[in-house]
N, C-alpha and C positions, 0 to 999 in steps of 0.2 A: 638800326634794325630793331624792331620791336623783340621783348622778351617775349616767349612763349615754353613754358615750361610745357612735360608729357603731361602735366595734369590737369594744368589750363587747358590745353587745345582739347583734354575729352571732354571738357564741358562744355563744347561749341556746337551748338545746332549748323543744322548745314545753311550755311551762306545761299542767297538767292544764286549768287553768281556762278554755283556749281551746281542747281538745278536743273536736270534732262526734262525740256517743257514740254515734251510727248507724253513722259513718266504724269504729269501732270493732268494731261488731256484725256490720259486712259481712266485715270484716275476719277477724274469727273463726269466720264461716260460711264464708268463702273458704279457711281455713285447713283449716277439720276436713275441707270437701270434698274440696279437693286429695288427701287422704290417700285417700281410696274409690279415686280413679286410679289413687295409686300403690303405690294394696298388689300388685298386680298384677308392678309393674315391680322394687317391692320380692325379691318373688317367684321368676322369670321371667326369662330372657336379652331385650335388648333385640330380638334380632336373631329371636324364636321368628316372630312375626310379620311378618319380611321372608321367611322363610326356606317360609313358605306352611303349615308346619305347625300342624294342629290340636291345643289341648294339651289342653283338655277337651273330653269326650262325655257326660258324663252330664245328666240334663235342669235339675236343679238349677243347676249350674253356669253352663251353655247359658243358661238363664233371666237369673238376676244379671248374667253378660256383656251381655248385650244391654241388660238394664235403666241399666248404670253407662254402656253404650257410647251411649244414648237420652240418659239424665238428667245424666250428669255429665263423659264425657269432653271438653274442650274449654273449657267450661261454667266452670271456678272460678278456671282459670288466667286467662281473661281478666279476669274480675270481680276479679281480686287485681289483675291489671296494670291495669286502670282504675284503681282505687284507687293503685297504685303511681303513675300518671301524675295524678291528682287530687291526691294529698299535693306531687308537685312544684309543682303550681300553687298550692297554698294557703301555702307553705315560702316562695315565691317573691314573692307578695301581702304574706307578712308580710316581707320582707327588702325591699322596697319602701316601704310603709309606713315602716320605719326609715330606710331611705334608708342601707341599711347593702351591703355588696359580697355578691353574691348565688353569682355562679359558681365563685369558688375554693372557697367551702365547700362545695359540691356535688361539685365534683372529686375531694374528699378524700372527700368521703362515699361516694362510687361507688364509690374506690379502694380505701377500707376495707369497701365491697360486695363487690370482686372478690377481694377477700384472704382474706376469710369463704366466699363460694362455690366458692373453687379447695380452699382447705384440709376444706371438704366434702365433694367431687367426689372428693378423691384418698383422703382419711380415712376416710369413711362413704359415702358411694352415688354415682355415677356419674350420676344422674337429675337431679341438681341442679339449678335452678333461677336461681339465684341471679347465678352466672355471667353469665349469658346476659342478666340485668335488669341488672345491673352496666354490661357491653357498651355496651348499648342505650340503657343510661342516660345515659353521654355522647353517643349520636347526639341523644338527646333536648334538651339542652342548644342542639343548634344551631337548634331549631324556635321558642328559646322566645320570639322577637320575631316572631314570621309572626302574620298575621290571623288573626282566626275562619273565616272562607271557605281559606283556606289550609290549614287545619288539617284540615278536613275535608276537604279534597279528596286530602290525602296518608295520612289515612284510611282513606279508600274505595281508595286507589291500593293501599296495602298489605295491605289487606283481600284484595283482589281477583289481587294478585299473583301467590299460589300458584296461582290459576286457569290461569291465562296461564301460567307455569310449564308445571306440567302440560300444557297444551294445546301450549304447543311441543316438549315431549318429544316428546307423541305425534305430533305432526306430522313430525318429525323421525324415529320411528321408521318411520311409514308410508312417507315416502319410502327409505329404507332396506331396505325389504322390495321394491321393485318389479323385478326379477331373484332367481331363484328362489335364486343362489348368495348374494346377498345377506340374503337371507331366510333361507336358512339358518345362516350364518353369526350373525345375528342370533338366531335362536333357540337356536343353539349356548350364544352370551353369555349368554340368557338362565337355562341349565340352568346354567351351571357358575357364574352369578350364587348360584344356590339353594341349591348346593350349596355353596358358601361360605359361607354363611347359618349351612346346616345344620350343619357342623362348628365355626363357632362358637360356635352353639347348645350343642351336645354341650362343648364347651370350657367354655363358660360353665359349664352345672349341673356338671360334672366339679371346677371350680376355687374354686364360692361353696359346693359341699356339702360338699367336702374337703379346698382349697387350706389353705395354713398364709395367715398375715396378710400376709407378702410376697405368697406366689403371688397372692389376691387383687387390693391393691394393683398390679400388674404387670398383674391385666385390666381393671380400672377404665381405666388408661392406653391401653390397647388399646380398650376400650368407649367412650374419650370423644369417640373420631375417628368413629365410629359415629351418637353423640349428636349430636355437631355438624352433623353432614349433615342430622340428620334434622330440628336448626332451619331450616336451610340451605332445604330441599327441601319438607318435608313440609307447612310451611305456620305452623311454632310462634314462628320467631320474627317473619314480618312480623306475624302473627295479636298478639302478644304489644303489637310494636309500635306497632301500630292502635290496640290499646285504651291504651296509655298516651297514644295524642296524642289520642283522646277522653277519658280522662280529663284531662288538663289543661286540654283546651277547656272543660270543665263545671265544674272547679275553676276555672277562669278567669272563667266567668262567673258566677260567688258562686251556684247554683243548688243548691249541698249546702244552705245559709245560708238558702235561700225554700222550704225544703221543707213547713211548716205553711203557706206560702199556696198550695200547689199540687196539694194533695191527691186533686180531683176529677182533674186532669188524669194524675194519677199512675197513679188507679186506671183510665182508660181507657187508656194506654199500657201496663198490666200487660198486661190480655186479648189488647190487639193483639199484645202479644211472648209470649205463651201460642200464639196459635192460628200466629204466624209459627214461633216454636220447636217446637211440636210437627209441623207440615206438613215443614219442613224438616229437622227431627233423622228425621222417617219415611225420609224418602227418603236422607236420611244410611245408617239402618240398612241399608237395602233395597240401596243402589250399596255399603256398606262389603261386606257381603256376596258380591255378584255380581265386583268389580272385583279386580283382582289387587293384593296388595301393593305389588309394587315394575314391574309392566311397564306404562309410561305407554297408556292407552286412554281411548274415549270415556264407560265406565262410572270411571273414574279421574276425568277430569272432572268429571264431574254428581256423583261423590262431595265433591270439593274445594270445587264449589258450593256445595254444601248445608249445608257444613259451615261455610264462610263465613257462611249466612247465620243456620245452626241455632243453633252456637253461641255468638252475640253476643246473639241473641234471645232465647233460653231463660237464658241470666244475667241479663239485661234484666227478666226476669219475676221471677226469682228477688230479684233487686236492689228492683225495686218491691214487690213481698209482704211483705217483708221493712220496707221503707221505712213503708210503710201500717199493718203489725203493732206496732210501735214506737211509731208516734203513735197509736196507740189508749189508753182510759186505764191509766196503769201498764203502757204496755209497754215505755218502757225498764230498769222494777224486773224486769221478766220476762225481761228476755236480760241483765241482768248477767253470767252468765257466761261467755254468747259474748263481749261486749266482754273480757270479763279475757280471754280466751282472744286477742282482736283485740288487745288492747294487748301483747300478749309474742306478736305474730305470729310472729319469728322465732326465738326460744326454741323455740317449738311445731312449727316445723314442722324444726326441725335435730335437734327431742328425736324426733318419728317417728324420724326417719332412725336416730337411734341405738337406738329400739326397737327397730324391725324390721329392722336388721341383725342385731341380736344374734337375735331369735327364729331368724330365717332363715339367717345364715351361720355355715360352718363353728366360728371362734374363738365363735359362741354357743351355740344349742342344735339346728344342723344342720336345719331342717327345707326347707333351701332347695328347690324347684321339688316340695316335695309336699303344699300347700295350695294348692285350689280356688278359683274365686271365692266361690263358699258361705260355705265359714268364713273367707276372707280378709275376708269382707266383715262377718261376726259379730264378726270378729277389732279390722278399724275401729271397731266400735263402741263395743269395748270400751275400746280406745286413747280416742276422745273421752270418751266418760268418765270415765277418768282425766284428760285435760289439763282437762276443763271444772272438775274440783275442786281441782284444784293451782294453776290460773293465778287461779279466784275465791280462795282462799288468800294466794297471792304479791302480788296485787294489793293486798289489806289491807294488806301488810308492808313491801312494797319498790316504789320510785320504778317500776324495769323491769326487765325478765325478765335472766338473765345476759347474752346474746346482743346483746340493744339497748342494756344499761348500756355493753359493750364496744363497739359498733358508734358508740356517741357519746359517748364518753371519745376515743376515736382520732379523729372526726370534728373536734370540738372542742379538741381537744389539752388537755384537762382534766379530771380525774377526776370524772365526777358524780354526786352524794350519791346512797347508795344506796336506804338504810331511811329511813321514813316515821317523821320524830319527832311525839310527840304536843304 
């Protein structure tokens, strides 16, 4: 019998042989969706959308907008962060079972999350991701002895926080408004708020269509204070957060592991999270519409609501469909190459970012801020189908994509075999 000390086995990435290839499949549908979001942003100043202005009119475009803002804004980032907070719980079951030290290796792993997502952020796109699940990742760390009843109660807190948010903004501006010189003053703030929107709008397309790779670089820096706020405020990362401490609750209660005895219950909880996500993503479309970007109001609220509840719902759905599709006969031979796609998650989603800079900015083939959602969104399709043949490819050949071979050589502090000997 092989030796294995507690301190060997924590430096053991997880074996294929104990991978849940659903966990995989989610993983690589979370992956390609996210990109529909962010072709957009890819595209686009962060700031067009605070700034109040309309950047397309035409009806096509109009159309896809609303369809990605229904189906998918919201929607994949959380189903990734589920998963993100579900693999910590399963990481953590198996580091227990060994009876091996669980949190310093997670430190590092974070660590070597945050080092990956900054040199993204400043490198390639400003939209990053990664960052911010890095962050979050050690707040996570302090959750991971609280009960089940716990868990979910700081859930639903976070969930619901942007609400509240919001609703003291606006509480806080209506008090503000009650003298007419206050009020004006206040709408003053408001105009020359837009107006600095707008000029950085104009900055932006000016510096991603023709800056050299410094000038870029030097807005990225300028956009990330921007980004951050908008975790901060807008609802992404308590949102973010929530779903990772419900994924770990569910990874915690081995419920990825009972999924062939739960089927029937699966499939009524799809329908329920169909008709709550579509009710709710409605009235999402209908207040994102009516309510101002950035001036807190009562149509601001009932947005932030919706959104809460839209989209946790409608990946819920998405989540179950998916679950149910799989265990049908040979449906896991039928998404192989979403999982290949799910197992080099972050290969896939750091190679977008390097696609569609280069389509989009200057140092590539310049087409920044004059693609549509139309063919932005033809344009997605086309990108997943290339990743879906190159990651079923790489999976044949190599252990893990570049990106995760690096991400756990530095976690581990040791080099891990690459290629797949026969």
């Amino acid at each position: 019998m092989p030796d294995a000390s507690p301190s060997s086995a924590a430096l053991t990435p997880t074996p294929d042989s104990e991978r849940i290839v659903v966990l995989d499949i989610l993983r690589g549908f979370a992956v390609l969706g996210i990109l529909v979001v962010n072709m957009e942003y890819f595209n686009t100043p962060f700031y067009t959308g605070a700034s109040g202005v309309e950047r397309w009119t035409g009806t096509a475009d109009r159309v896809v907008e609303a369809v990605i803002t229904f189906a998918a804004l919201g929607k994949f980032y959380t189903l990734f962060s589920f998963l993100f907070g579900l693999g910590f719980a399963l990481q953590m079951t198996r580091a227990n079972a060994r009876s091996v030290p669980f949190v310093p290796l997670y430190v590092r792993r974070f660590c070597v999350l945050l080092l990956i997502g900054l040199a993204h952020t400043f490198l390639l796109w400003v939209g990053d991701i990664l960052t911010a699940y890095a962050l979050l990742g050690f707040l996570l760390l302090l959750f991971r002895r609280r009960s089940d009843r716990s868990l979910l109660r700081w859930c639903v807190f976070f969930l619901v926080l942007p609400i509240l948010i919001n609703a003291a903004l606006s509480g806080l501006i209506e008090l503000s408004t009650l003298t007419p010189e206050s009020a004006a003053q206040v709408e003053r703030n408001f105009v020359a708020s837009a107006a600095r929107y707008q000029a950085l709008t104009e900055q932006s397309f000016r510096v991603y269509a023709h800056g050299t790779f410094a000038d870029i670089m030097a807005q990225r820096i300028e956009d990330f204070q921007f980004v951050i706020l908008r975790y901060i405020f807008t609802g992404n990362g308590p949102h973010i957060f929530a779903s990772f401490l419900f994924g770990f609750f569910v990874g915690r209660r081995g419920w990825m592991q009972a999924l062939p005895t739960a089927l029937s219950r699966i499939r009524s909880l799809m329908w329920w999270s169909l008709v709550i996500g579509v009710a709710a993503n409605t009235l999402f479309l209908i207040s994102d519409v009516l309510s101002h970007p950035t001036r807190p109001s009562a149509m601001g609220i009932l947005r932030a609501a919706a959104f809460a509840a839209g989209a946790p719902a409608l990946s819920g759905f998405y989540v179950f469909a998916l679950i149910l599709l799989v265990h049908r006969e040979r449906g896991s031979k039928r998404f192989a190459p979403l999982a290949a796609v799910g197992r080099l998650a972050l290969s896939n989603y750091l190679t977008q970012s390097l696609i569609c800079t280069t389509i989009f900015y200057s140092y590539g083939f310049g087409l920044y801020g004059t693609v549509g959602p139309a063919v932005g969104l033809a344009l997605t399709v086309g990108i997943w189908m290339l990743q879906l043949l190159v990651s079923r490819w790489w999976v044949k050949r190599f252990r893990y994509g570049p990106a995760e071979w690096l991400w756990r050589s530095l976690t581990y502090l040791k080099l891990q075999p690459m290629a797949i000997r026969p």
